[in-house]
C-alpha positions in Angstrom: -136.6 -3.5 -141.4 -136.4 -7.5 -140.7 -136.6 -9.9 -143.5 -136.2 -13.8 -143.4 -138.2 -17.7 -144.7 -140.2 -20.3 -143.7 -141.9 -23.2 -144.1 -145.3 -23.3 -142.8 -147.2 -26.8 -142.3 -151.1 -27.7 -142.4 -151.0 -28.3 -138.8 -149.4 -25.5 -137.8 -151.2 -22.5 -136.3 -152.0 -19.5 -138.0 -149.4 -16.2 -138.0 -151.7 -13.3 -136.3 -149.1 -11.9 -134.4 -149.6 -7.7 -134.5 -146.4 -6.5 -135.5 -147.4 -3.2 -136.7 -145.5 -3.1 -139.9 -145.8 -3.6 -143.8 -145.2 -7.2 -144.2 -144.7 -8.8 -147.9 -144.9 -12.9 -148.0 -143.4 -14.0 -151.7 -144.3 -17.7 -151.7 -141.9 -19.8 -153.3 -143.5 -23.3 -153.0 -146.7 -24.8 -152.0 -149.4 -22.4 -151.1 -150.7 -20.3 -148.3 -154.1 -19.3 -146.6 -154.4 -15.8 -146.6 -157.3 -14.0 -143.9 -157.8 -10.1 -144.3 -161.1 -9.0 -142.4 -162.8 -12.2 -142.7 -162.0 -12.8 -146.5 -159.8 -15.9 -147.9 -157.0 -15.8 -150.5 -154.8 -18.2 -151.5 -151.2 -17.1 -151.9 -149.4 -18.9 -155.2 -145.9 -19.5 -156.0 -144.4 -16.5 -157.5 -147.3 -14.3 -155.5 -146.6 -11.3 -153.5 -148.8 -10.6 -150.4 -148.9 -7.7 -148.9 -150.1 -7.3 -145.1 -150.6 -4.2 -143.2 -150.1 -6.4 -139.6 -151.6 -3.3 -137.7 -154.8 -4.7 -138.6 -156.4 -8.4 -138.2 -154.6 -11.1 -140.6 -154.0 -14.5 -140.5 -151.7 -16.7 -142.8 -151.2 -20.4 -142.6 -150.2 -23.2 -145.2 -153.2 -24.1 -146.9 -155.0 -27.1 -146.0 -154.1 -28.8 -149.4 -150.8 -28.1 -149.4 -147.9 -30.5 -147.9 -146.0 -27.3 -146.9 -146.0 -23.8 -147.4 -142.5 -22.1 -148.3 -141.9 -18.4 -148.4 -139.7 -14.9 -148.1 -141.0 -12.3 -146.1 -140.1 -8.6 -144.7 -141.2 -6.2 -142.5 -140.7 -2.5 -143.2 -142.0 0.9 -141.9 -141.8 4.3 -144.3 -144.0 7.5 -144.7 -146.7 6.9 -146.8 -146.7 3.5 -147.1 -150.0 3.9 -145.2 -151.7 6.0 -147.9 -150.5 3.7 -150.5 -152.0 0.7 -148.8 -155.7 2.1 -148.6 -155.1 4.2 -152.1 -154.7 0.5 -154.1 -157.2 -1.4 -151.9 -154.6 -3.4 -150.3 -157.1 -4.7 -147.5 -159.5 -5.5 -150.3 -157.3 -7.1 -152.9 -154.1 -8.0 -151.1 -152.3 -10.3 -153.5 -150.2 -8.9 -156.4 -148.4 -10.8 -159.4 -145.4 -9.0 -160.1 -144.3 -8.6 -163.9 -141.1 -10.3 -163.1 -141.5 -12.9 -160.5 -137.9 -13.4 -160.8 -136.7 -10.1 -159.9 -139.3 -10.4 -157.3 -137.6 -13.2 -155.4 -134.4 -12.0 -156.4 -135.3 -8.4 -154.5 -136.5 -10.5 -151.2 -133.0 -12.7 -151.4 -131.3 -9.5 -151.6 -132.8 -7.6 -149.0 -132.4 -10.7 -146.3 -128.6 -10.7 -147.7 -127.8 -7.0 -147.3 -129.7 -7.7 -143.6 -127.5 -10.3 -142.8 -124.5 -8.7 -143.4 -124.6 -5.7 -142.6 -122.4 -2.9 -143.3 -122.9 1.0 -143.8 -124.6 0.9 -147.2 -127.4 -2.0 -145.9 -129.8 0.5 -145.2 -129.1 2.0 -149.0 -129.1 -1.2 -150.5 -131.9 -2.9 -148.6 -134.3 0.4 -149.0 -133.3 0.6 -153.2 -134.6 -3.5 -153.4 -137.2 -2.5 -151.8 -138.6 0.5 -153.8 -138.2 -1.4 -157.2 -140.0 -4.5 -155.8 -142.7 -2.2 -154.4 -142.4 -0.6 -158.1 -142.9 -4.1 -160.0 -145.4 -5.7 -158.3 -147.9 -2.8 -158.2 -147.7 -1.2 -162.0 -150.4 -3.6 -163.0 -153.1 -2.5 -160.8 -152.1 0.9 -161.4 -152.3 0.7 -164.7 -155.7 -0.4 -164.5 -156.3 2.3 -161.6 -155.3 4.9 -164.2 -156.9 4.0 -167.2 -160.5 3.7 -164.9 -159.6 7.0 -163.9 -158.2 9.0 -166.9 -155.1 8.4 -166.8 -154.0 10.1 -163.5 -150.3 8.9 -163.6 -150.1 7.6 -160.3 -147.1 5.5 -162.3 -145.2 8.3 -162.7 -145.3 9.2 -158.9 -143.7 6.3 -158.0 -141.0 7.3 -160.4 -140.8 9.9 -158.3 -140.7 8.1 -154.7 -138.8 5.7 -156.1 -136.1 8.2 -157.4 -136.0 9.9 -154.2 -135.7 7.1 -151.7 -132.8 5.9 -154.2 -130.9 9.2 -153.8 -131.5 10.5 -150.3 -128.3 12.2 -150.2 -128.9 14.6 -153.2 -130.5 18.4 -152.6 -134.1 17.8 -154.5 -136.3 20.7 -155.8 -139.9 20.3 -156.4 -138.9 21.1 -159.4 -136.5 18.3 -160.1 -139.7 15.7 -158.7 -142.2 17.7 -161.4 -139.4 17.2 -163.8 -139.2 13.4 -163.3 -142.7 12.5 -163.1 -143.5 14.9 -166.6 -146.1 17.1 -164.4 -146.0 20.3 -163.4 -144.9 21.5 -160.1 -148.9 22.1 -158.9 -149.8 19.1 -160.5 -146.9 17.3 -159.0 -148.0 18.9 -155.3 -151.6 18.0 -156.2 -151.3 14.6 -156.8 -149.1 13.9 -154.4 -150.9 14.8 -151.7 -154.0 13.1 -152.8 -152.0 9.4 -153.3 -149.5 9.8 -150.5 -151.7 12.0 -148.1 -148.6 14.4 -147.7 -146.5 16.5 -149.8 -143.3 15.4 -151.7 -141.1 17.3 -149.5 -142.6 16.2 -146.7 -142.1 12.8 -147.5 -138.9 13.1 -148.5 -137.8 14.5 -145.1 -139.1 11.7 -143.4 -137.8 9.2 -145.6 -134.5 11.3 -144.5 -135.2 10.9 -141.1 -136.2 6.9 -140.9 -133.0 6.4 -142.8 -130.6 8.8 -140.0 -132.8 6.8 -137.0 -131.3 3.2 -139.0 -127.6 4.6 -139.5 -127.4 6.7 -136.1 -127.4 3.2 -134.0 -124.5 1.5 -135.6 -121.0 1.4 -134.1 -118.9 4.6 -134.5 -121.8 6.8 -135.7 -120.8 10.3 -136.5 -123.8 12.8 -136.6 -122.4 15.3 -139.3 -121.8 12.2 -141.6 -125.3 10.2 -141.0 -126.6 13.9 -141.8 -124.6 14.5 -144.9 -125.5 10.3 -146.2 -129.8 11.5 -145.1 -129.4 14.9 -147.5 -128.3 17.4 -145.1 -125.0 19.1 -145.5 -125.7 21.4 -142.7 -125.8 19.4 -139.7 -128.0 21.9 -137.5 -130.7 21.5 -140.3 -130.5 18.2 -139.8 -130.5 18.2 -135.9 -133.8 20.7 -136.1 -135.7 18.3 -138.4 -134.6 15.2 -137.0 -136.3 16.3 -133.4 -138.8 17.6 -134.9 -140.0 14.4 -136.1 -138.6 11.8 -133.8 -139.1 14.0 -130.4 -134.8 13.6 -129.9 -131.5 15.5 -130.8 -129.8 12.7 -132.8 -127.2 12.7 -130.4 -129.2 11.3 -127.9 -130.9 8.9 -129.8 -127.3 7.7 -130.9 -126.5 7.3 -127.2 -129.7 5.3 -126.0 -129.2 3.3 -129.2 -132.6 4.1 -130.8 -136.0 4.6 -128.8 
């Protein structure tokens, strides 16, 4: 997770650095020249953009414009991916957030909690992030829903939401059904067919991203990273933690990440 501004000038060349992340531009003055795939958009103050930089992009200050000033981040997390190509993000990737306020205040906060970092940065930056995430797509699900009969994709991000906010607690599928007002199939249903996974799948690599971000900071203990991630039993933790990364989290603590 990396988060940061700029200004960008008309003579400046484009951004098309592959960084293989999820990167969000919030432009807070002037305005920016946005390529996706050979399309143009042009990114507005108060306008989030969101970039899968896997993929070919460009973005530059727009021709027009004295300068182009914005907040950006990079993140990773499961199912971000399925997300992307469920809303059309390649297609359509500008959003106005309902609150471009909380917007910018979410991107401040996430670059704060990044530059001073502490034990609870990961928490804090990750919590910003789901409610920004949360804000700035409701509209086009909204519209997503009602073109589709009212699917309540909304409520699953209640439920993603809820559970990247509370990694530590012991969920149920039950608990998830409960917060998103679906039953338990319905729940596993369409989860599966937004995210491309299922809810506890998810939430174990959610688990596991978060352990990989807290295992590399000074004095690390294993048992406590695991108990923070949701697992009170630290050989749970070490099983499912190599399952998915390919290392015991001791040794990735010791070689300080990949």
């Amino acid at each position: 997770m990396v988060a940061g501004s700029r200004t960008a000038r008309p003579d400046e060349a484009p951004i098309r650095k592959r960084f293989h992340q999820h990167v969000f531009v919030y432009t807070i003055g002037g305005r920016g020249l946005i390529e996706v795939r050979g399309q143009r958009f042009l990114a507005e103050i108060g306008s989030v953009v969101w970039l899968d930089t896997a993929q070919a992009y460009a973005h530059s200050c727009a021709p027009d414009s004295e300068t182009w000033r914005y907040l950006w981040m990079g993140i990773e997390g499961h199912g971000l991916d399925a997300l992307y190509q469920f809303l059309g993000v390649q297609q359509s990737p500008l959003f106005v957030p309902r609150e471009p306020g909380i917007a910018q205040g979410a991107f401040e906060a996430v670059s704060g909690y990044l530059a001073e970092r502490s034990p609870a940065t990961d928490a804090l930056a990750s919590a910003a992030i789901s409610g920004l995430i949360a804000d700035m797509i409701a509209p086009r699900l909204i519209g997503k829903a009602a073109a589709q009969d009212d699917l309540g994709e909304d409520r699953l991000l209640l439920v993603l939401s809820a559970m990247r906010d509370d990694l530590a607690r012991a969920w149920t599928i039950d608990d998830l059904a409960a917060c998103a007002r679906l039953s338990p199939s319905q729940l596993f249903r369409r989860f599966r067919d937004m995210v491309g996974t299922t809810p506890m799948d998810w939430l174990r690599h959610e688990r596991i991203n978060q352990a990989k971000r807290l295992l590399v900071a000074p004095d690390a203990k294993v048992s406590a990273v695991a108990a923070v991630c949701g697992y009170p039993d630290p050989y749970h933790f070490s099983r499912d933690f190599r399952r998915v990364t390919g290392y015991t989290p001791t040794k990735f603590r010791r070689d300080g990440g990949y």
